[in-house]
N, C-alpha and C positions, 0 to 999 in steps of 0.2 A: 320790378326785376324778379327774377326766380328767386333768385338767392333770399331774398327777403322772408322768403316760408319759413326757412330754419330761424327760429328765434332763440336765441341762447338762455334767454328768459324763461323759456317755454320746458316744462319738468318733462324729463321722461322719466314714463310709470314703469320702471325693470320690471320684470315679469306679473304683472298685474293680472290679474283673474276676473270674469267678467262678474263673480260673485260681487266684487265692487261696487258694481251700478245697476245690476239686476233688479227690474221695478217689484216689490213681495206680489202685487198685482199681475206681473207676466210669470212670475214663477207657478203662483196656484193657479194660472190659467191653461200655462203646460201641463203640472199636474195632471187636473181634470183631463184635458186632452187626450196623453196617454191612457187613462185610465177607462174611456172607451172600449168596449168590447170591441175585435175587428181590428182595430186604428192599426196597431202595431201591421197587421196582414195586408193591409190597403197599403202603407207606407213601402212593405217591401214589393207589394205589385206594383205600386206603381214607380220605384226605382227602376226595379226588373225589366218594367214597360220601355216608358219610355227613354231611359239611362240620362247618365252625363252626356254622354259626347253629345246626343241630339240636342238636348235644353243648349247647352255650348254654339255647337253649330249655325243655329238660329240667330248668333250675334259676332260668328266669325263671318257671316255671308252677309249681312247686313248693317253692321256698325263699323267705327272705328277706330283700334285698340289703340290708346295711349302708351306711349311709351316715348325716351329718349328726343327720339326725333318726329313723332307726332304727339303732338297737344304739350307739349315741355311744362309749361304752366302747371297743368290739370296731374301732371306725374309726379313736379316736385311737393305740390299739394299731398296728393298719395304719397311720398316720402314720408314727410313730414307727419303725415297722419299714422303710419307706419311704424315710425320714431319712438315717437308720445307713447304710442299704446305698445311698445315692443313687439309688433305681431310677430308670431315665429313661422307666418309664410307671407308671401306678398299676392294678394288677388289681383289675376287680370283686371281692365278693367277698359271698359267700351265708350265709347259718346255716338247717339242714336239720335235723329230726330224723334220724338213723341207724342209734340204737338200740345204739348203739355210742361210746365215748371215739372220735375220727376227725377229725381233716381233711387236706384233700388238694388240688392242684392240676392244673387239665386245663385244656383250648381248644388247639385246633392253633395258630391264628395271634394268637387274643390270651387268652393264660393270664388262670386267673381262680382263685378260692381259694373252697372249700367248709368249715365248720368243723361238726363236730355242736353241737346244742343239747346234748347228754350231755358234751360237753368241754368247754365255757363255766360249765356245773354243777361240774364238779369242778376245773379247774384255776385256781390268782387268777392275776390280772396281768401278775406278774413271767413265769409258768410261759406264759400265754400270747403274750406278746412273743417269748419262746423258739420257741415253735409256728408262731405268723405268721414270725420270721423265716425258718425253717428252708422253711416253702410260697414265701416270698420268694426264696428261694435256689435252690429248685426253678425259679422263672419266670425269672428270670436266667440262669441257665444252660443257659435253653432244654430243661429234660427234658420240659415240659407235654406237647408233640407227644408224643412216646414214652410217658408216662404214662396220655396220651387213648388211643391204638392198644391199648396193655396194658388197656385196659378195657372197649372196644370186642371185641377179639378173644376176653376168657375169656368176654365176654356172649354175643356170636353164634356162633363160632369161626371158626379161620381157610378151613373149606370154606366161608366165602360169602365169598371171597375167591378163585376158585381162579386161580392162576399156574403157567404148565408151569415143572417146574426146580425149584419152591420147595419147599427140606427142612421140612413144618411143624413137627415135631420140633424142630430144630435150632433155628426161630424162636422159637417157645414159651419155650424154655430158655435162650436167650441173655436173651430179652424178662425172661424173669422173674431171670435173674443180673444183668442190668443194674441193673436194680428194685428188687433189694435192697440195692447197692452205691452207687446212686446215693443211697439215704437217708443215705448217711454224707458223702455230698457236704455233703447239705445241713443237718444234725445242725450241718458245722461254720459254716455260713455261720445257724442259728438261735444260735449260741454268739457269733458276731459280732452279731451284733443284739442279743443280752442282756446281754452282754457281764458276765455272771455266770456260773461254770464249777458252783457249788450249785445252783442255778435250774437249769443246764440237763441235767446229772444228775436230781437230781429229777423237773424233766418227762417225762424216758427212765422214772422211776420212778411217776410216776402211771400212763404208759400202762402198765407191768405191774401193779399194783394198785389204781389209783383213789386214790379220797379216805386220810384218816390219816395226812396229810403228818408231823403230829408223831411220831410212832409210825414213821417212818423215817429211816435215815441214809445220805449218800449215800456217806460214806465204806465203809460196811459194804454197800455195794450195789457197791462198785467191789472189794470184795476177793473179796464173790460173784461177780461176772465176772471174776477172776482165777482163782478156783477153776476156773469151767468153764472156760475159753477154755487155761489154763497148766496145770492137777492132768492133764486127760484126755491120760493118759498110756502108759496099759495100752491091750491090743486091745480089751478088752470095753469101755474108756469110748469108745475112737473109735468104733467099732461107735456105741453109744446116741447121742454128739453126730451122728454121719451122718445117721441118720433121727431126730434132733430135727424137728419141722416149722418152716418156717421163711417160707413162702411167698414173698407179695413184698416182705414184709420180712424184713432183719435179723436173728437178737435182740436184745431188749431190753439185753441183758448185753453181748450184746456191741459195739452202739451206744455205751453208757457208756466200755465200756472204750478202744474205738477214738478216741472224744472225749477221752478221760483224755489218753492217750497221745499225741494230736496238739497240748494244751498242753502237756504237758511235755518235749514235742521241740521247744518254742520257736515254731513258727510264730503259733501265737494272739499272743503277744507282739511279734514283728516286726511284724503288720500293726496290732494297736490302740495298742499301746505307743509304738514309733519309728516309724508310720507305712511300715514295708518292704511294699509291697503291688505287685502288676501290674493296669497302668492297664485300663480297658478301652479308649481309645483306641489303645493297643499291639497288643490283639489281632491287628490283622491284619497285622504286619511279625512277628509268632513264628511260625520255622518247623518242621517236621514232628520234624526235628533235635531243638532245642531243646524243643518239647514231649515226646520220648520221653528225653532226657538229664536233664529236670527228674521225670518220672515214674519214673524210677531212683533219681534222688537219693532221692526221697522214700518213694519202697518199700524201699531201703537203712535210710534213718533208723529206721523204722517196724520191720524187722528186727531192728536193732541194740537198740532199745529195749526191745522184747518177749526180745531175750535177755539183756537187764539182766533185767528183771523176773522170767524164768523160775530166774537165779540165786541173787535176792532172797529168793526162797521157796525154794529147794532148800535157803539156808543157813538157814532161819527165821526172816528180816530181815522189815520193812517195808518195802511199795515204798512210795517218795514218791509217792503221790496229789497231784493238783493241788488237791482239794476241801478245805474247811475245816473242815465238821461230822467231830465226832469226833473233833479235833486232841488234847484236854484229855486223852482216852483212851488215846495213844499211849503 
């Protein structure tokens, strides 16, 4: 039933700030980005260029929009995801064939969320809540602009753009390191919205295999991502994870594992549990300071943790996973 999305259980974050769940890893990866010669000039051409309304257009003429009385399911999910995260505007939001498990978020000035019909097939409810929040977390934190440009620029390239100065090298690779770091931004802010840490492993585990949710565990899916991310130790395994492909995202393992590890370094906890969270009213008295001093903390914790874990396995222990399937196994 619809009604089932609202869960009274389920915390909503009053004006939460995406400073919250920001990965310190997509932070210094914007940074950098901005800090390109050019970047800021290419951003407003290609605003200029192309605009809102066309990037829009493209998915008024061919998708279609959720709302009330089409997709009810898929809107009270957006509700619900809406809710959680207090957004203070609500994104359109599309269902496309793709051809592909897929959704994503773009619009320069007013983000808006695309979902495949192939992801609506395979993921229920719960796994979808995880997905809208995580595109929810994307708008929020304003990646859409830079999302729209990254898709704009591998469709045409950056020569119909030209700018004297501009490394397009440098842009390309920063555009696509941002890209894949920023998914982990928002991995954690779809973990707030579901506010189930099974569900949203899983989801990281539909998009690597699809449907046969029973036939998986997400505990045994977070010891696979320990294998790769912690075993590749030798030259020859660095060497093969280097040219894993990886594009603009992620991997999937390693998504999981970065989620793992960001509840069990407590942050999940502080902001659903006792409420420790930064306002977005705040945002604009945090300074440069204080943004790069909190971005160390959290790249520290995140170091310290991953060499718990790499010690865990060297002695043959169990790391404490946050997830719950497969406890009974231990």
């Amino acid at each position: 039933m619809v009604s089932d999305h609202v869960r009274p259980s389920r915390v909503a974050l009053t004006g939460v700030s995406s400073r919250a769940y920001e990965h310190p890893s997509a932070q210094t990866a914007l940074a950098a980005m901005q800090n390109i010669r050019g970047f800021d000039t290419l951003l407003r051409k290609v605003h200029g260029t192309i605009g809102e309304p066309l990037v829009r257009m493209r998915y008024l003429s061919s998708a279609v929009r959720v709302g009330p009385r089409q997709f009810r399911r898929l809107q009270a999910i957006k509700d619900e995801a809406i809710r959680v995260l207090d957004l203070p505007f609500e994104p359109e939001m599309y269902v496309q064939s793709m051809g592909a498990v897929n959704a994503l978020t773009i619009g320069m000035d007013r983000p808006f969320i695309v979902v495949s019909t192939e992801l609506l097939d395979v993921f229920d409810d719960d796994e979808l809540l995880f997905v809208i929040g995580h595109e929810m977390g994307h708008a929020l934190s304003g990646h859409s602009t830079y999302l729209t440009m990254a898709r704009i620029l591998a469709s045409i390239g950056l020569s119909a753009f030209p700018i004297a100065g501009l490394a397009i090298s440098a842009v390309e690779a920063a555009l696509q390191d941002w890209s894949r770091k920023s998914e982990l931004s928002s991995d954690r802010a779809g973990l707030l919205v579901s506010q189930d840490v099974d569900t949203a492993i899983r989801a990281l585990m539909r998009l690597a295999a699809g449907a046969h949710a029973d036939e998986m565990d997400t505990r045994e899916f977070l010891k696979q991502a320990a294998e790769y991310e912690l075993g590749a130790t030798g030259a020859r395994d660095r060497i093969y994870k280097f040219f894993t492909p990886s594009g603009t995202h992620p991997i999937l393992v390693a998504r999981a594992s970065q989620l793992d590890q960001w509840v069990r370094g407590g942050s999940y906890a502080r902001i659903v549990e006792t409420r420790e969270y930064p306002r977005r009213g705040e945002d604009s008295n945090v300074t440069l300071r204080e943004t790069i001093r909190m971005q160390r903390q959290a790249t520290k914790q995140l170091k310290r943790l991953r060499g718990d874990d790499k010690e865990l396995r060297r002695r043959g222990l169990e790391i404490p996973y946050s997830v719950t399937d497969g406890e009974s196994d231990v």
